[in-house]
C-alpha atoms as an extended CHARMM CRD file, in Angstrom:
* protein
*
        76  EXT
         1         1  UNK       CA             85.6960000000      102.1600000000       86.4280000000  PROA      1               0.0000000000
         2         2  UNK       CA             86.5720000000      105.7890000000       85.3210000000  PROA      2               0.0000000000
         3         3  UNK       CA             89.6620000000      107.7480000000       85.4990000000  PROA      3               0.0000000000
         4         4  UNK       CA             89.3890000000      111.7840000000       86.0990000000  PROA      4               0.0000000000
         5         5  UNK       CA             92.7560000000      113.5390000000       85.0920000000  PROA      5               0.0000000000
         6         6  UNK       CA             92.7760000000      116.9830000000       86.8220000000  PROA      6               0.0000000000
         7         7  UNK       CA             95.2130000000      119.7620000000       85.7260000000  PROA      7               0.0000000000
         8         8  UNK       CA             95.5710000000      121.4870000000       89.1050000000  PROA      8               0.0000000000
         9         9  UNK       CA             97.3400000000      125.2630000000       89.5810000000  PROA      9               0.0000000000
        10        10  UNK       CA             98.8910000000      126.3710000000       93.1480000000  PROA      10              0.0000000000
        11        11  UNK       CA            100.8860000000      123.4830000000       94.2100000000  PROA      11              0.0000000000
        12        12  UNK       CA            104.3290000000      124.2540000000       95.5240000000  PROA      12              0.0000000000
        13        13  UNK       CA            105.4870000000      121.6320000000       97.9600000000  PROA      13              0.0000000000
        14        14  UNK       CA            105.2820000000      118.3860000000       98.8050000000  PROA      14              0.0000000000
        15        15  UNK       CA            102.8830000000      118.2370000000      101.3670000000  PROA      15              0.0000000000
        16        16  UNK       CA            100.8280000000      119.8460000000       99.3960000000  PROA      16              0.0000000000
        17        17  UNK       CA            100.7030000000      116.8800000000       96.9430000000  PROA      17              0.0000000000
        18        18  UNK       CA             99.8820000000      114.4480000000      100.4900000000  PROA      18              0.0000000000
        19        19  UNK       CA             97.0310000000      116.8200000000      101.3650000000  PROA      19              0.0000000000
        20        20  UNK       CA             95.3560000000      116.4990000000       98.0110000000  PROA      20              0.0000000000
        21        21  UNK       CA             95.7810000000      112.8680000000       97.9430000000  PROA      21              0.0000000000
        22        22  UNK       CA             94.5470000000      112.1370000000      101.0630000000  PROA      22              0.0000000000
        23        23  UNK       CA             91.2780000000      114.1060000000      101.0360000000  PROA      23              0.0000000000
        24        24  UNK       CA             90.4860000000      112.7230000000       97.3560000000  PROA      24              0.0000000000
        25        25  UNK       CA             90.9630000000      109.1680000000       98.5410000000  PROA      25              0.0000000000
        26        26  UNK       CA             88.7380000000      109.6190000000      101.4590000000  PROA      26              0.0000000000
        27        27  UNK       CA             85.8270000000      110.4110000000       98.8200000000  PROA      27              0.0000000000
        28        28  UNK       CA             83.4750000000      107.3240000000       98.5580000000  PROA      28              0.0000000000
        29        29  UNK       CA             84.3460000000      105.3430000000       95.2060000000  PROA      29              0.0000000000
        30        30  UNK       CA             87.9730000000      106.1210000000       94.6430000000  PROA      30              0.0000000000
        31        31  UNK       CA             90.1710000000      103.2140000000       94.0770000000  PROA      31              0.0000000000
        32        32  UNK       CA             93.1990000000      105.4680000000       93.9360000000  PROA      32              0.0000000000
        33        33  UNK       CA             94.4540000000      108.6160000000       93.3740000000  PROA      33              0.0000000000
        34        34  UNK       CA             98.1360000000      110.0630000000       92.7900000000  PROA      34              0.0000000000
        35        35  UNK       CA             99.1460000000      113.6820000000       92.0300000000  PROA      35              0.0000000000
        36        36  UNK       CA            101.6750000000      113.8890000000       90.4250000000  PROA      36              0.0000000000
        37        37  UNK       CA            103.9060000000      117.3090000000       91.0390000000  PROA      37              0.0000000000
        38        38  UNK       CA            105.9580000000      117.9820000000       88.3520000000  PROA      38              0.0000000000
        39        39  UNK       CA            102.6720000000      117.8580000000       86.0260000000  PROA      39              0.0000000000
        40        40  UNK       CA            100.4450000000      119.9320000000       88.1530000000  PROA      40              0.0000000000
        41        41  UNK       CA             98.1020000000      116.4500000000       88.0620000000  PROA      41              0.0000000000
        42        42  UNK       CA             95.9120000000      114.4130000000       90.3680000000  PROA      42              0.0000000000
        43        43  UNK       CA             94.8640000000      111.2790000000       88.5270000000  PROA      43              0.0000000000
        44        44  UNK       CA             91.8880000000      109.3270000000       90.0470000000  PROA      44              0.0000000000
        45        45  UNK       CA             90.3960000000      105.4580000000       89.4860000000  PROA      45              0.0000000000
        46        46  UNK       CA             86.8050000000      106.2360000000       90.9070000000  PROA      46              0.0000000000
        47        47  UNK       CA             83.1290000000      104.7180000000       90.5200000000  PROA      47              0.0000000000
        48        48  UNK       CA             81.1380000000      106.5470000000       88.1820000000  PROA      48              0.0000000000
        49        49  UNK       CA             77.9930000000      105.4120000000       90.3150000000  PROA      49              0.0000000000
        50        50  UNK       CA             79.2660000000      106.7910000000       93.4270000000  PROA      50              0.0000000000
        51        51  UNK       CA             81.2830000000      109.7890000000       92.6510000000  PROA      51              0.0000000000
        52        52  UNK       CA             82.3900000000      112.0010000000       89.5180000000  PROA      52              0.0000000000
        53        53  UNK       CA             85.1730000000      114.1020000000       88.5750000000  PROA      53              0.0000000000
        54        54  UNK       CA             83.4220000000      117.5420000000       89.5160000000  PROA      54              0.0000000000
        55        55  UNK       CA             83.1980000000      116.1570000000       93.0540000000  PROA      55              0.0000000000
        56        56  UNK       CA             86.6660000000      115.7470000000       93.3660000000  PROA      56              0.0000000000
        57        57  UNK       CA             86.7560000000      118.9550000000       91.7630000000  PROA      57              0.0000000000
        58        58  UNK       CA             85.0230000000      120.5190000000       94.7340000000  PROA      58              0.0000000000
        59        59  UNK       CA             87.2320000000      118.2910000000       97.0180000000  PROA      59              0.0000000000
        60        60  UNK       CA             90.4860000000      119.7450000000       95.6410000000  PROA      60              0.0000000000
        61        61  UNK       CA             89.1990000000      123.5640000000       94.7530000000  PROA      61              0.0000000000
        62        62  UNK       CA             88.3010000000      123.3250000000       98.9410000000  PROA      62              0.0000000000
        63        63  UNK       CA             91.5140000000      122.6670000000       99.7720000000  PROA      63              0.0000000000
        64        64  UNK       CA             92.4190000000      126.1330000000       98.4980000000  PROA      64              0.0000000000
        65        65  UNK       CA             93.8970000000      124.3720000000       94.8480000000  PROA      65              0.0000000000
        66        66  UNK       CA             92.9310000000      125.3590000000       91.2920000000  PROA      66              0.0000000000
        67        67  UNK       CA             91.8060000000      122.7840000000       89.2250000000  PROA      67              0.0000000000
        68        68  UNK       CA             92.0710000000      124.6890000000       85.4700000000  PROA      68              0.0000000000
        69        69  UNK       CA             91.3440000000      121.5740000000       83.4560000000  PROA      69              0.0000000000
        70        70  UNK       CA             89.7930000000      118.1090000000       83.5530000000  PROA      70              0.0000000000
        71        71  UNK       CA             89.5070000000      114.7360000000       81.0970000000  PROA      71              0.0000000000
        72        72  UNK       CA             87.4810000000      112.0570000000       82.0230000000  PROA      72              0.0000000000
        73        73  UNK       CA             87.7310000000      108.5780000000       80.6580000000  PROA      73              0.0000000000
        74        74  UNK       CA             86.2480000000      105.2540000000       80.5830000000  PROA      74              0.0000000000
        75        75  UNK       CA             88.6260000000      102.1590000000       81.8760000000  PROA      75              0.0000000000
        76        76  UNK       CA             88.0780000000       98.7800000000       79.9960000000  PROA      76              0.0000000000
């Protein structure tokens, strides 16, 4: 299992936060996802063998957000 941490510019509400979730956990191979506002972060378990942090990149920079920063790391 691997966990993307994407620093994420242009969220001002809310809802915006839902819409973000939602569309990354529809992507095949996430576990879970929460964004977390006051951080400007989306945090996602996903399935390195399915998925990968620069396609829930794309998922997120579609949705009209700025992702300006990502980590990736390995879960034990």
């Amino acid at each position: 299992m691997t966990m993307a941490i994407l620093k994420l510019d242009g969220l001002t509400c809310p809802s915006c936060m839902q819409k973000i979730e939602h569309a990354v956990a529809g992507v095949d191979g996430v576990q879970a996802v929460k964004v977390l506002f006051n951080a400007a972060k989306l945090k996602a378990k996903f399935d390195p063998h399915v998925t990968s942090a620069d396609a829930l990149s794309t998922v997120v920079s579609k949705l009209g957000y700025t992702v300006v920063g990502s980590k990736v790391k390995e879960l034990a």
